[in-house]
N, C-alpha and C positions, 0 to 999 in steps of 0.2 A: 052773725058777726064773724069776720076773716078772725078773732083770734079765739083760739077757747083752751080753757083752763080746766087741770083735774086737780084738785086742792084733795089735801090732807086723805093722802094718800101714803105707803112704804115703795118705794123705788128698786128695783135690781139694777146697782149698775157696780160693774167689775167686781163680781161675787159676794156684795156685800149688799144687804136689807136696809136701806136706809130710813128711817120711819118721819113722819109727819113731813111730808115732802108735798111740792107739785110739780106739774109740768105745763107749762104753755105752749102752743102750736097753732102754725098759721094754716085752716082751712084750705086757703089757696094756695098756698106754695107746698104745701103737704111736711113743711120742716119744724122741727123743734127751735121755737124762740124762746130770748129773754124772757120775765117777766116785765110787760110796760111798765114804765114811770108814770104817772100821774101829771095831764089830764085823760093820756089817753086808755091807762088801767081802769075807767070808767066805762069804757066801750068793750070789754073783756066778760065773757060769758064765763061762770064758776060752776064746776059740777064738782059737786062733795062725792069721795068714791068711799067716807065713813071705811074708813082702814084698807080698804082692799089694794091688792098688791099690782101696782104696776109693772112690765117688763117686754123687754125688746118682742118683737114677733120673732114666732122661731125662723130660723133657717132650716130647710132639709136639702143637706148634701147628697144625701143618695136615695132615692127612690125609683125604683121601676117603673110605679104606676098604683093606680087605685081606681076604685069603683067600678071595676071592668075596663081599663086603658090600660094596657100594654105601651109603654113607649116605643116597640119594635112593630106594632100591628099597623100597618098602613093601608090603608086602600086609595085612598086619593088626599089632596090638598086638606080642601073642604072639612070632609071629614073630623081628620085629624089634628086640624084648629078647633074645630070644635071636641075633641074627645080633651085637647089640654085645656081649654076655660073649663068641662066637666072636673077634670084633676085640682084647677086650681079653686074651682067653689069650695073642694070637698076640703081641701087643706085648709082652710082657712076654719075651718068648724073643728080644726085641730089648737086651732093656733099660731097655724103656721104663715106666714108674711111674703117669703119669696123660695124658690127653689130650683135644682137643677137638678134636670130631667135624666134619669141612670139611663144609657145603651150598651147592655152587656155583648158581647162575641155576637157576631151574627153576620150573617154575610154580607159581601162589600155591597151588595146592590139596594141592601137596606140602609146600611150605614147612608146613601147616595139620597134615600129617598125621605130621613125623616131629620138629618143632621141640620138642612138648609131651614127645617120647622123650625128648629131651637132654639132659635136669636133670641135675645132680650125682647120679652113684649107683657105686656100686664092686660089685666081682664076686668070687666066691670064685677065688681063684689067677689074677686077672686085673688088670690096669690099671683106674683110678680114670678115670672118664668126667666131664670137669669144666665142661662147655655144649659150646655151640655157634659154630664162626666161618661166620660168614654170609658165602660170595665170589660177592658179588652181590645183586640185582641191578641195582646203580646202578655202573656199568661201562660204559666205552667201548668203542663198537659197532667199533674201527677194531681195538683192541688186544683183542679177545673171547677169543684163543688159541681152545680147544676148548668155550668158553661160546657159546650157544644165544645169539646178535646178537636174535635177534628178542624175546626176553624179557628185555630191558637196560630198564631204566627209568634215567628224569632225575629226582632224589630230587626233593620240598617241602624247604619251609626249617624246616620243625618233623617233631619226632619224633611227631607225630602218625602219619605217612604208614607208620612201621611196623609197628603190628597190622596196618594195612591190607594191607599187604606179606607180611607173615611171620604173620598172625593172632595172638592174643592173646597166648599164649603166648612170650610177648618175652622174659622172665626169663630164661630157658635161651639166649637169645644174648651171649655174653659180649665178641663181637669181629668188626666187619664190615667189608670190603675195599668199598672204592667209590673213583669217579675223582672228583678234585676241581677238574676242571676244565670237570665238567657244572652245569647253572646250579640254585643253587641248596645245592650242595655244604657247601659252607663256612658257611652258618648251620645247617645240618643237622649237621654235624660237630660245633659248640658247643652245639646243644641236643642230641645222644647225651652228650657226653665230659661236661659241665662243669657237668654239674645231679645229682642224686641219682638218679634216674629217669629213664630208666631205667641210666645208667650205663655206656652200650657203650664199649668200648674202637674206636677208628679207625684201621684201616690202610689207607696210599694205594697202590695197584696200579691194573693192569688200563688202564691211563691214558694219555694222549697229555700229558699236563700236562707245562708249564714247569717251569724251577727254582724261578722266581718265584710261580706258583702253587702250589707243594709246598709252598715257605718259606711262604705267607699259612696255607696248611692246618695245619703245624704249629703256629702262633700261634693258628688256631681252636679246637685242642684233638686233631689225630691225634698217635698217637706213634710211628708205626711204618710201615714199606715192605714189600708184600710179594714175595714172590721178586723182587728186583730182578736188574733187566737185562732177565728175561723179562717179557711182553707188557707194555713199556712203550720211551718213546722210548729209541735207543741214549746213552751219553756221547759226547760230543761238546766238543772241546776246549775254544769256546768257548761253547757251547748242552748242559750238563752234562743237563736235564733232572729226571727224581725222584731219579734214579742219584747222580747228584752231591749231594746232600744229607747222604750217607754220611759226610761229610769235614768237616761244621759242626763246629765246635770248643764246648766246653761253654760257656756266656755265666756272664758278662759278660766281650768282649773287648775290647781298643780298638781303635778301624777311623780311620782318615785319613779316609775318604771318607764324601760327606755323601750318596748316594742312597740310595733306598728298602730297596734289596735288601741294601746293605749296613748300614743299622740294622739291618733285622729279624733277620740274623744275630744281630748282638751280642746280643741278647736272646733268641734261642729256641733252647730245649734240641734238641740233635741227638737224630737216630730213634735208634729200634732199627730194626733190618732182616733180613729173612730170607733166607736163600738156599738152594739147592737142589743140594747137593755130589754129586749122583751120575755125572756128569763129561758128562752128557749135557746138559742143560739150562745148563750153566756150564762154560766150559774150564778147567780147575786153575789158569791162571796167574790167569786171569777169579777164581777165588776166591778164590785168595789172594789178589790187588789188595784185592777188596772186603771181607774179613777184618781186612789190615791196615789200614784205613780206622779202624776202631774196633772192636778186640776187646770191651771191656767192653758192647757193643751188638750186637753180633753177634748171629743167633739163625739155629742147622741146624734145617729142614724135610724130609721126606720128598717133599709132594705126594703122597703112595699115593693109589691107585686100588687098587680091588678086583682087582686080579690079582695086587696083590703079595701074595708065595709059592707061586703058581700057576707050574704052567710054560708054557713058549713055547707059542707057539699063536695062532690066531685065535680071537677069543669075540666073544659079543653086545655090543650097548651097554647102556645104563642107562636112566634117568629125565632124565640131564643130557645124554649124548648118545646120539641113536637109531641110529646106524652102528656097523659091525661094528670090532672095534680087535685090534689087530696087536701081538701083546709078543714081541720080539725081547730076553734079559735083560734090563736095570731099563730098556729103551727101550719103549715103547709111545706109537704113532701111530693117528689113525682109517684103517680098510683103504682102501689105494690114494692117500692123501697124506702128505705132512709133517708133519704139523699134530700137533704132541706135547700129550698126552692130560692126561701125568700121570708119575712115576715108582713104578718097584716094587723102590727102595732100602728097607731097614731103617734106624733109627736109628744100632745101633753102627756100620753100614754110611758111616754120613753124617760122624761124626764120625771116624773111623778116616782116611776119605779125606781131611779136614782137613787132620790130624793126617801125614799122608804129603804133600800136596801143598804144603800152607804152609809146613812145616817147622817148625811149632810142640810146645810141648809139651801129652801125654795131656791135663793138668787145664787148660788153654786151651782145647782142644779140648770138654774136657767141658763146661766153663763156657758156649758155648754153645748148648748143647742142657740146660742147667739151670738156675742161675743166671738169666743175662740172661733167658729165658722167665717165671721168674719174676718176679722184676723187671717185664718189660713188662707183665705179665697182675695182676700184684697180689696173688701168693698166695705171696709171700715170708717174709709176716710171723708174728708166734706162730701156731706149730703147723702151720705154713706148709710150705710142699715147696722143693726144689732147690738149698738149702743145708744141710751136714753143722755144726751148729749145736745146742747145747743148746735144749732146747723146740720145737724144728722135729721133723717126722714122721720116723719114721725108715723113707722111701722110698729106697733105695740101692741100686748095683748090685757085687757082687765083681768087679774086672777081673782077667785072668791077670795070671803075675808078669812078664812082657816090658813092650816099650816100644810095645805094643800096645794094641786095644781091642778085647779080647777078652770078652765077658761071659759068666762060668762060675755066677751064680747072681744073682736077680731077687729083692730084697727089698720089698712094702709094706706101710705100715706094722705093722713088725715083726715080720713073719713071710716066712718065703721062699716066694716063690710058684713057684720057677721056678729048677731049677739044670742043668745043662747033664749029658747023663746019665740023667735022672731024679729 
């Protein structure tokens, strides 16, 4: 039957558990419908989910890669179509619904060879591959973390300089990490975000930047922080830094005070920001501080590297880094230093941990790892992903019936890809 029904169910939708709910979805068109009228709620298939919790499929903004894929390792086409349907099987046994594929610093001739892979394309019983976020390589040389210092570029102040960058194939980058406090930055930020063309979305990371430089950057046009805390200045009581930015209040406010830093507040909308919940990269209390900063902004990252779902062990490097790397669980360093790579969390992984250490509720938790992603990325709207919403896709995940975040089955659009079991 094209329609089917999940009855007496609890729902996440915009941070709130809604209980004794359904949802109807049409088979064939993969979207969230009405409920039919009667005569044709006759033809309508019912599955009782006896309380279990419905909620959007996750989104992951930032990953490397998993199961042994590198998004940087290329050898041919072929291949590495197939090493992403691998990536995207695996996501989905997360929860996760669609994604964009991380390529960190790495040289232009890589950038050439895997950017024109990244277009929008979906997989049978797999996750929906939605571009590309580019981390790098306009990044500072101080805050590199496990990015190649020697391949950091100081951007132009036009969007010219990105073919040249990342070769022609631009379309498929949907969202780029850069420091905005290298010269140059900030007219390159307004001509990505605030012109039709090429339309990249800007997130500040990787950065030694001020408060004050953040705040000019979001008035350029970024809208977004990434993993904050990690490789950028610490907070600092009275020198907050990017970190501090989390905390702008939505504009228009009124402010007493007549300086610079305090106009631009009043007028520019607070980020979205990401953070990295797998307790390693952020102490629990460290995330929940930044959580409660601004939930409806909020957005869980993994970070993966290609070893997540791999076990411990030493392995090779990659294309972004050529040293041997050390995974000790969801910790991974390069062999014989500190210097943290990446994590090899899962998504339900990320927000579960939220969800325990904040002390928030499942659907806050979910929200953001769906919603807010949405939201910051643009693909909220008709037909859109990460809200359980009439005419939105019907990407979702069945959680158990606890106060868990348990994923026992993996929906996109409207069909199950993925249920726990078999």
């Amino acid at each position: 039957m094209p329609v089917l029904a999940f009855t007496n169910a609890r729902v996440c939708r915009n941070g709130t558990l809604l209980p004794s709910s359904s949802m109807f979805f049409d088979t064939v068109t993969g979207l969230i419908v009405p409920p039919p009228s009667y005569p044709d709620s006759t033809h309508v298939e019912s599955i009782d989910l006896e309380n279990r919790i419905l909620a959007p499929a996750f989104l992951e903004l930032q990953t490397n890669g998993c199961v042994g894929v590198h998004f940087t390792n290329y050898s041919d086409d072929e291949e590495y179509l197939k090493n992403l349907e691998k990536v995207s099987r695996w996501m989905v046994t997360k929860g996760v619904g669609a994604f964009w594929a991380t390529v960190p610093t790495v040289d232009k001739d890589v950038y050439r060879k895997v950017l024109p892979l990244l277009k929008t394309r979906t997989f049978d019983n797999g996750a929906t591959l939605l571009g590309a976020h580019c981390e790098g390589p306009f990044l500072n040389p101080s805050k590199k973390g496990a990015h190649n210092a020697s391949l950091t570029q100081v951007p132009s102040s036009t969007s010219s300089i990105i073919p040249s960058i990342y070769g022609p194939s631009t379309s498929t980058i949907k969202l780029i990490t850069l420091a905005p406090e290298l010269s140059s930055s900030l007219p390159l930020i307004t001509a990505l975000t605030q012109h039709p063309s090429p339309n990249i979305r800007v997130s500040l990371g990787h950065s030694a930047a001020s408060y004050a430089t953040g705040l000019s950057a979001l008035q350029a046009g970024a809208t977004c922080l990434t993993h904050v805390f990690n490789a950028m200045e610490p907070l600092h009581h009275r020198s907050p830094g990017l970190a501090g930015l989390i905390a702008l209040p939505p504009p228009p406010h009124h402010s007493n005070n007549n300086d610079d830093d305090d106009r631009a507040q009043a007028t520019t909308n607070p980020p979205f920001y990401s953070l990295i919940p797998d307790g390693i990269h952020l102490h629990p209390s460290t995330l929940t501080l930044a959580f409660r900063a601004n939930p409806q902004k909020c957005i869980l990252i993994t970070d993966s590297i290609e070893l997540a779902g791999l076990p411990d062990g030493v392995y090779p490097g990659n294309n972004q880094i050529p040293h041997q790397q050390r995974k000790i669980g969801n910790r991974v360093t390069i062999e014989g230093t500190d210097t943290l790579i990446g994590s090899c969390c899962g998504m339900d992984e990320c927000v579960r941990n939220l969800v325990a250490w904040s002390g928030c509720g499942v659907a806050e938790g979910v929200r953001c790892a769906t919603e807010n992603v949405a939201r910051m990325m643009g693909v909220d709207g008709e037909e859109g992903r990460g809200v359980l919403e009439v005419g939105r896709r019907a990407d979702f995940v069945v959680l158990g019936d606890g106060e868990g975040v348990e994923v026992v089955e993996t929906w996109v659009g409207g069909r199950r890809v993925w249920g726990r079991g078999g």
